[in-house]
N, C-alpha and C positions, 0 to 999 in steps of 0.2 A: 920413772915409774916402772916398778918391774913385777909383769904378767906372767903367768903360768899359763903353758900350754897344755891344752886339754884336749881329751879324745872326744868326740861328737861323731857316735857313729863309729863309721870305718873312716874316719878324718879324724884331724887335731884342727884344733882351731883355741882362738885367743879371746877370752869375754874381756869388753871392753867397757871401762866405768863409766856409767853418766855423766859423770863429769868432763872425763875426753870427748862426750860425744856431743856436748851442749853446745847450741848454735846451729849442728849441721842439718838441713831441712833434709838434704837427698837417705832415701830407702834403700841407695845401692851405691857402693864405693867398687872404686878400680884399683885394681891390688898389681903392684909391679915390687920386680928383683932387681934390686943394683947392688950386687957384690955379696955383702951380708947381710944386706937390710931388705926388711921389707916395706916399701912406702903405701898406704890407702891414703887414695884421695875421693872427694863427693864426686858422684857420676851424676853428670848431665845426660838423661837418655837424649834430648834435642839437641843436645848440641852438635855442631853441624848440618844440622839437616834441612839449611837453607841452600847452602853449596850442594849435597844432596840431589835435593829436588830440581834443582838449575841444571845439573849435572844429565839428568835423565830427559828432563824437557828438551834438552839442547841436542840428543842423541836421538829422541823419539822426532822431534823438526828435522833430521840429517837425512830421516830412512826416505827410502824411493818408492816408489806405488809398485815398482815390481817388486819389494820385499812381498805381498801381498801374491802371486803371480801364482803362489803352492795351490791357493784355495782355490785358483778359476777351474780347474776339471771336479771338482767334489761339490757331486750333484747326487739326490734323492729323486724317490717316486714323486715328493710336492713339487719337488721344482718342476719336473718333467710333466706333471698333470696338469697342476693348479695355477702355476705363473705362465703370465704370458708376455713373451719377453718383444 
């Protein structure tokens, strides 16, 4: 199938027939360069984002109670009135 590339804007870009696109459920495709082609593929925004979130949990259980140690002098008028420590 051969597309004509079109200006869009201060872009060019390529309209792609219903035909090519029937089947794909995803709203956003990931566009990569290998050599002279250009490959789209369906983007999964989730994907990955179970390794992700393991990822941060595992780094947030790692930290020390002194990462915290900044906030112990940063003190207001309520603390100094109203709490009684």
């Amino acid at each position: 199938m051969i597309l004509d590339i079109v200006k869009i804007g201060n872009s060019k870009g390529v309209r792609l027939p219903k035909t090519l696109l029937d089947g794909i459920t995803s709203s956003k495709v990931v566009a990569e360069r290998k050599g002279d082609s250009i490959i789209l593929k369906p983007c999964n925004p989730r994907e990955g984002w179970v390794e992700q979130i393991k990822k941060v949990l595992a780094e947030e259980k790692n930290k020390k109670d002194e990462d915290m140690s900044m906030f112990e002098d940063i003190t207001n008028e309520f603390d100094e009135g109203e709490w009684t420590w």
